[in-house]
C-alpha positions as CSV (number, residue, x, y, z in Angstrom):
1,X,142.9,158.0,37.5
2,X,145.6,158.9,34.6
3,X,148.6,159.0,37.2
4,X,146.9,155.9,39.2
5,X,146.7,153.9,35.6
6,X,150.2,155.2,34.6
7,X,151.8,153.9,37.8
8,X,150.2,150.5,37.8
9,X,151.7,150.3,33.9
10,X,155.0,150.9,35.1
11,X,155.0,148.7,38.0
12,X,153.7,146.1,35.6
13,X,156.4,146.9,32.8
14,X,158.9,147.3,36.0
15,X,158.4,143.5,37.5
16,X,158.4,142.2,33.7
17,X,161.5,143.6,32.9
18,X,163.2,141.9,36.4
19,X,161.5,138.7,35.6
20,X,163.1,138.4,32.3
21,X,167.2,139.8,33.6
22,X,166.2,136.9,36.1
23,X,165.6,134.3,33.3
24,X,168.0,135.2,31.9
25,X,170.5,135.3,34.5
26,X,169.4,131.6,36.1
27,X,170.1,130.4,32.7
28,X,173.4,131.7,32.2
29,X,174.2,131.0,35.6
30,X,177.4,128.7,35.2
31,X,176.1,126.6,38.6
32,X,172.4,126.3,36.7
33,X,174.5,125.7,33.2
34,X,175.7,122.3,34.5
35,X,173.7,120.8,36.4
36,X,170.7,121.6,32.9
37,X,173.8,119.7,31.5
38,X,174.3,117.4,33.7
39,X,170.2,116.4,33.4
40,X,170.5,116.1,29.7
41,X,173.4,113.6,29.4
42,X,171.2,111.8,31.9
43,X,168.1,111.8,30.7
44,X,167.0,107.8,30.9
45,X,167.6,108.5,35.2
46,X,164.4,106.6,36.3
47,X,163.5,109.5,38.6
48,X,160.5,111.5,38.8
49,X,161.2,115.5,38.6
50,X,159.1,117.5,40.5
51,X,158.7,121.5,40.8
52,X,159.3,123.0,44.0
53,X,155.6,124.2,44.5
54,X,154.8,120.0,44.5
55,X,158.0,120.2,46.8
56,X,155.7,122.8,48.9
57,X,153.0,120.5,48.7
58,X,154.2,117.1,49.6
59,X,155.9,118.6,52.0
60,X,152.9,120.7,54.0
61,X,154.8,123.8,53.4
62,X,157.7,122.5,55.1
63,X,156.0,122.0,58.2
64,X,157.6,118.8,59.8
65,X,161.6,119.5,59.9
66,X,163.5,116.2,60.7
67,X,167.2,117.6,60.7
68,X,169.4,120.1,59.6
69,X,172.5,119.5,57.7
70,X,176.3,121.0,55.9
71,X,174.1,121.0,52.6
72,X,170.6,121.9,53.7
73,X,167.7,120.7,55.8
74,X,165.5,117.8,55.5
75,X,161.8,117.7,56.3
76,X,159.0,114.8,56.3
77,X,156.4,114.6,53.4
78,X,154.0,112.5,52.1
79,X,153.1,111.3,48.2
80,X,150.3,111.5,46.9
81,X,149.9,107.6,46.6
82,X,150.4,108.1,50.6
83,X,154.1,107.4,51.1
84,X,156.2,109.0,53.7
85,X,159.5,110.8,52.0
86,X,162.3,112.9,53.2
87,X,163.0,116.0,51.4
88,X,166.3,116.9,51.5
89,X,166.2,121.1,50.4
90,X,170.0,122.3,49.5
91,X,171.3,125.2,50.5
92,X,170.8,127.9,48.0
93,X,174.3,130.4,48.7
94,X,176.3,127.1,49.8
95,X,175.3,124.6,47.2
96,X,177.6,124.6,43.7
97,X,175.8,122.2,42.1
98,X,178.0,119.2,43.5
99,X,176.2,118.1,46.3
100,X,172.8,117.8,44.0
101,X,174.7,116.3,41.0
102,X,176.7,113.7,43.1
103,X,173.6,112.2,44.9
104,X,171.4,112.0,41.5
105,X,174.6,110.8,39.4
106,X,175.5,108.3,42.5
107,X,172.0,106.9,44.2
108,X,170.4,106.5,40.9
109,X,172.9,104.2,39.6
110,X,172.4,101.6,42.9
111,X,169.6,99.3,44.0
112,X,170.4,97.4,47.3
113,X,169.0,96.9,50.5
114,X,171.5,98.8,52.5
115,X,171.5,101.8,50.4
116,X,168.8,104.5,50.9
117,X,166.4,105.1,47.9
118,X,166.2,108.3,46.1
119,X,162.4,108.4,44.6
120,X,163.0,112.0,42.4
121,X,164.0,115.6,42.8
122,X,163.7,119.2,42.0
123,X,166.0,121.9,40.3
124,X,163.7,124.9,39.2
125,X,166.3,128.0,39.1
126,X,167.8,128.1,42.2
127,X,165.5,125.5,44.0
128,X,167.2,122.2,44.5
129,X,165.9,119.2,46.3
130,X,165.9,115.7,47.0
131,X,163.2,113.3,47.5
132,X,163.9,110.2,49.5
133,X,162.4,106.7,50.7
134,X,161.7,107.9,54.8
135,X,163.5,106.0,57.2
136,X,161.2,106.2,60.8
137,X,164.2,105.4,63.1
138,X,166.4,108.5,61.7
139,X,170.2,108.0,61.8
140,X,172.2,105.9,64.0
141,X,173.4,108.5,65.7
142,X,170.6,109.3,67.6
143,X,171.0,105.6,69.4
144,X,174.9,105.5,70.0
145,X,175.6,108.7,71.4
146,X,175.7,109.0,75.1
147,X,174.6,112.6,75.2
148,X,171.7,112.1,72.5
149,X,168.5,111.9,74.5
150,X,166.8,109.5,72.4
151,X,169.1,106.9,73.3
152,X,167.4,106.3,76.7
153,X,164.2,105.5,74.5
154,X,166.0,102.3,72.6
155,X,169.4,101.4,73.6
156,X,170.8,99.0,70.8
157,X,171.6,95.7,72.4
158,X,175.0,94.0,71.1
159,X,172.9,92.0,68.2
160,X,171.3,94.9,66.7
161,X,174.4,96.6,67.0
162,X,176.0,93.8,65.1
163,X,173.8,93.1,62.3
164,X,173.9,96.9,61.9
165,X,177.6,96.7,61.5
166,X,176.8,93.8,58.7
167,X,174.5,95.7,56.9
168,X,176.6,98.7,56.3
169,X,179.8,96.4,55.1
170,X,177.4,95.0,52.9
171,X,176.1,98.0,51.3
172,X,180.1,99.3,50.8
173,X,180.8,95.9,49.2
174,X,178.1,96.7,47.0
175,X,179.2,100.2,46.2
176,X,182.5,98.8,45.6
177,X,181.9,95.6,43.7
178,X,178.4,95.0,42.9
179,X,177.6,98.3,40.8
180,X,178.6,99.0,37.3
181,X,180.5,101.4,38.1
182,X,182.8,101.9,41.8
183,X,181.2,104.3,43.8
184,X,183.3,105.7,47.0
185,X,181.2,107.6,49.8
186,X,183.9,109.1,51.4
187,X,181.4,109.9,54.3
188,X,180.7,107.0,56.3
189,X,179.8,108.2,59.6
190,X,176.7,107.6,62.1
191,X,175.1,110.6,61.1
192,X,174.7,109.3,57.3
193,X,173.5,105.7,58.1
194,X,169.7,105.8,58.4
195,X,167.3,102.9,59.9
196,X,164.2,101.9,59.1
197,X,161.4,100.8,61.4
198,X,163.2,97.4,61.9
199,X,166.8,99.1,62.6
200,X,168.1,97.7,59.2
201,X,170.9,100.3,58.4
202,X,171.2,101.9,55.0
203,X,173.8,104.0,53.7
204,X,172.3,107.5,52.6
205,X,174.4,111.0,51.7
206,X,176.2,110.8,49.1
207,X,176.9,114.3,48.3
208,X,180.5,113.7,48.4
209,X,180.7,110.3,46.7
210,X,183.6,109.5,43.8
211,X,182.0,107.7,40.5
212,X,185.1,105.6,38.9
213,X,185.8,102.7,36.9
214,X,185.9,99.2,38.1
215,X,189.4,99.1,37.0
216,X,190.3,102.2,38.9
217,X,192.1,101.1,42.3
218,X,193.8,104.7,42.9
219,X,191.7,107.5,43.0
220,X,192.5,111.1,42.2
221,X,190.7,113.9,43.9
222,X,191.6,117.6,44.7
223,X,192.2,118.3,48.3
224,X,190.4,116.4,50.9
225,X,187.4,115.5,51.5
226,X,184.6,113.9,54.7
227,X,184.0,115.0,58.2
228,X,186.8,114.9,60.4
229,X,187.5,112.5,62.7
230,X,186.0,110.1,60.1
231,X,189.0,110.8,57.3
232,X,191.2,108.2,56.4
233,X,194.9,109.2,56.5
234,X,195.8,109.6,53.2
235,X,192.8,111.6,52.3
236,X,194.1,114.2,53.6
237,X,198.1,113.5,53.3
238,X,198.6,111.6,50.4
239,X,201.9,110.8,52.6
240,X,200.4,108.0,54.2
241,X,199.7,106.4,50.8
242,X,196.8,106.6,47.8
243,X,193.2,107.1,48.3
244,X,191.0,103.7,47.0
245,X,188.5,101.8,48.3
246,X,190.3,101.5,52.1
247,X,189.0,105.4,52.6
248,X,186.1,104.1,53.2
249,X,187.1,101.2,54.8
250,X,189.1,104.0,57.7
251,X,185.5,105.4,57.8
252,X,183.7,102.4,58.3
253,X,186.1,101.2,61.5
254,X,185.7,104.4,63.0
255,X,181.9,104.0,63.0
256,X,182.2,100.4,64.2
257,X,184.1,101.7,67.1
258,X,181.5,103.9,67.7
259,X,178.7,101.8,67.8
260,X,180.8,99.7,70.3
261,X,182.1,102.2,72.7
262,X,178.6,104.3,72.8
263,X,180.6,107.2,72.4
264,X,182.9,109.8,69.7
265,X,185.7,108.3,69.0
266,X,187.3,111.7,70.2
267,X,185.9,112.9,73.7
268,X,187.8,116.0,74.5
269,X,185.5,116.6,77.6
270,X,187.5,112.8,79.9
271,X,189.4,113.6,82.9
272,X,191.9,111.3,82.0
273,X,193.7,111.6,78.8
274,X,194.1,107.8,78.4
275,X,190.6,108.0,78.0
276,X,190.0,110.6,75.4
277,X,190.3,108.4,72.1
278,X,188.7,105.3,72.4
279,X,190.3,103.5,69.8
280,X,193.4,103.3,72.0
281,X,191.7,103.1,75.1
282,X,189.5,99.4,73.9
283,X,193.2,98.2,72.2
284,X,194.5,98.1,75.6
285,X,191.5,96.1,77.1
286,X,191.6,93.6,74.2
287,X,195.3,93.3,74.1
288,X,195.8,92.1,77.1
289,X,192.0,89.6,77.1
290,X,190.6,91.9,79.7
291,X,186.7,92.2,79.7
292,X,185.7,95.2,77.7
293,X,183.8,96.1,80.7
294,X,181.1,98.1,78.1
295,X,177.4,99.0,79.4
296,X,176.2,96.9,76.9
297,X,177.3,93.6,77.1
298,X,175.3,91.6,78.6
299,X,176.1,88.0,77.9
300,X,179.1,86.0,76.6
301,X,177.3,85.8,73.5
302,X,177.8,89.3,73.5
303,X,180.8,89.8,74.8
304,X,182.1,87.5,71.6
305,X,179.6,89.6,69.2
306,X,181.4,93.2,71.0
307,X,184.8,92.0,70.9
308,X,184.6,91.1,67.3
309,X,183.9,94.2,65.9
310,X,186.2,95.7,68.2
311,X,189.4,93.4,66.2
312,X,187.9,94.1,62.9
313,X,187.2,98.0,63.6
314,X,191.1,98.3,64.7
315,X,192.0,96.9,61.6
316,X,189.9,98.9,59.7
317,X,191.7,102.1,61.0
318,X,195.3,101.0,60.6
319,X,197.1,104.1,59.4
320,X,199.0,102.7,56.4
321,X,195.6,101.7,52.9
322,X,198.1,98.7,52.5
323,X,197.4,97.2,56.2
324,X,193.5,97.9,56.2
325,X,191.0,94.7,54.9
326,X,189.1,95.5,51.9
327,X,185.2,95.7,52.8
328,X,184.9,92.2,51.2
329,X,187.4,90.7,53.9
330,X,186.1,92.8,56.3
331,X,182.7,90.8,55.9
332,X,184.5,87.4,56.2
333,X,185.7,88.6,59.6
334,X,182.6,90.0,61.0
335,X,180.9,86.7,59.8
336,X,183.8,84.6,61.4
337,X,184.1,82.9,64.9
338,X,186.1,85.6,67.0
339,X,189.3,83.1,68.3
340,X,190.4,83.1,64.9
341,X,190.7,86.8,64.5
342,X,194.5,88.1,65.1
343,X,194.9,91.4,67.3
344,X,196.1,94.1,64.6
345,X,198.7,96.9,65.5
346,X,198.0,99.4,67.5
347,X,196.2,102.1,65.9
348,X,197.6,105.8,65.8
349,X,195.4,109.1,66.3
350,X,195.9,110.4,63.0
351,X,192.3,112.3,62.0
352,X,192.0,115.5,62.7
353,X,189.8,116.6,65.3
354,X,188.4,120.2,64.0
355,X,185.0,120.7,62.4
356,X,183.4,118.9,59.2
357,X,185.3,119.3,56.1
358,X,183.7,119.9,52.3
359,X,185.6,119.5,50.1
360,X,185.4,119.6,46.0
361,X,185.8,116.9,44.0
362,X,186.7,116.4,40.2
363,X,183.6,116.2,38.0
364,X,181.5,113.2,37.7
């Protein structure tokens, strides 16, 4: 009983001692240390804060995954005043602290249709994670994308496809003009552009957005930063000019392109090489006033609607910030009759075509 007794006091004494080094440590833990900072200076955010056993909770124990990502995996949950959410749990050895602090410091500053809501999150030590409005129809990606099963189930006919490409501008005009402060995704892609049960597109992962100024038109940031094939020129050579507001504007008309041609911009598996990046391969059917001859085109109506965002995605790519529309313009276009729209340039292949890239970014 004595050496029984004395055990169970040291095991005690022993698990006591490691809890407190591991207080300790997750508060000096310089990754902890700013984002507690980062929570202070923002107190007045109107978001709820919940621990991660509620996380455990509303989310069944994490029993309904929707997706994995770069910066963590997302799962269904439910509130307790019955709304569906998507939890968004970070990475615990990849996560810095940038990807939490950029979505809170970014989301919580908009309010628009065509931006995904962010209802709360958690940071208790080194949980981290992000409660959001659910969106039933997922990403666009699931319903553009060839080899995506899904897209069998609901192909997007040429209007949805359309007011989808509206939706998005408008949400990038808002992030550009209509908040308090300019906000730059700098990931614009299918994967990040979420639907709801009536295929309205909003904008959601902002992990790797840029807070500036409304006066700011060039940006500075360290390195590079998006997924490939999605990364305007001069993000990642500032050869080809400054980073602004027309980053997201190359990202934007590289998505358009992909909603219209079904397909990666890049498809490395084509017989023939003419075929491999479609920006080039649509410029020389719409050069020339050839039909677009694209599965989905049904009508003239649509054929108009398709050839439309074809023009303003190929000017949205142009390889020199100075030549690209600004979001703003790009709307007037899109909401313009398609014979007054002028052919731009040919575009050049000038993204890279290697895996996503994370990149760090100057704090917010």
């Amino acid at each position: 009983m004595i050496l029984g007794l004395g055990l169970a006091v040291t095991v005690v004494l022993l698990l006591a001692t490691i809890k407190i080094f591991y207080t300790k440590w997750r508060k000096q833990n310089p990754t902890n240390q700013r984002i507690e900072v980062f929570l202070k200076r923002h107190r007045p955010l109107q978001l709820k804060r919940y621990g991660y056993s509620e996380i455990k909770k509303v989310t069944n124990s994490f029993g309904n995954k929707l997706g994995q990502g770069g910066f963590g995996s997302v799962y269904k949950g439910k509130l307790q005043d019955g709304r569906y959410v998507a939890v968004k749990i970070l990475n615990e050895l990849k996560d810095s602290g940038e990807e939490f602090i950029n979505e809170v410091a970014s989301i919580s500053r908009t309010s628009h249709i065509n931006i995904v809501t962010l209802l709360g999150f958690c940071f208790e030590g080194s949980k981290r994670a992000l409660i959001y409005e659910f969106m039933s129809n997922g990403s666009l990606e699931k319903f553009i994308f060839q080899e995506n099963a899904q897209v069998t189930d609901h192909q997007l006919d040429c209007q949805t496809m359309y007011d989808i490409a509206i939706g998005v501008a408008r949400g990038l005009e808002y992030l550009h003009k209509g908040c308090n402060t300019k906000i730059l995704h700098f990931d614009i892609k299918p994967h990040n552009i979420l639907l709801d049960e009536n295929f309205n597109p909003k904008i959601s992962d902002f992990g790797l957005a840029k807070i500036c100024t409304r006066k700011e038109s060039i940006i500075s940031i360290f390195g590079a930063r998006g997924t490939a094939g999605y990364i305007a020129p001069e993000v990642f050579s500032r050869n080809f000019g400054a980073v602004s507001h027309k980053s997201d504007v190359y990202s934007y008309g590289m998505m358009v392109l992909e909603i219209v041609g079904g397909r990666k911009n890049i498809k490395a598996e084509v017989d023939r090489s003419s075929e491999i990046y479609f920006p080039h391969w649509i410029y020389n059917r719409l050069e020339p006033n050839q039909e677009l001859g694209l599965e989905n085109i049904r009508s003239e109506s649509d054929e108009k609607m398709v050839r439309k965002m074809t023009i303003v995605g190929l000017w949205c790519i142009q390889t020199h910030p100075s030549t690209r529309p600004a979001i703003s313009e790009v709307l007037e276009m899109l909401e313009s009759k398609v014979e007054t729209l002028q052919i731009p340039p040919k575009p050049f292949l000038s993204s890279p075509s290697t895996s996503p890239v994370k990149l760090s970014c100057e704090t917010l």
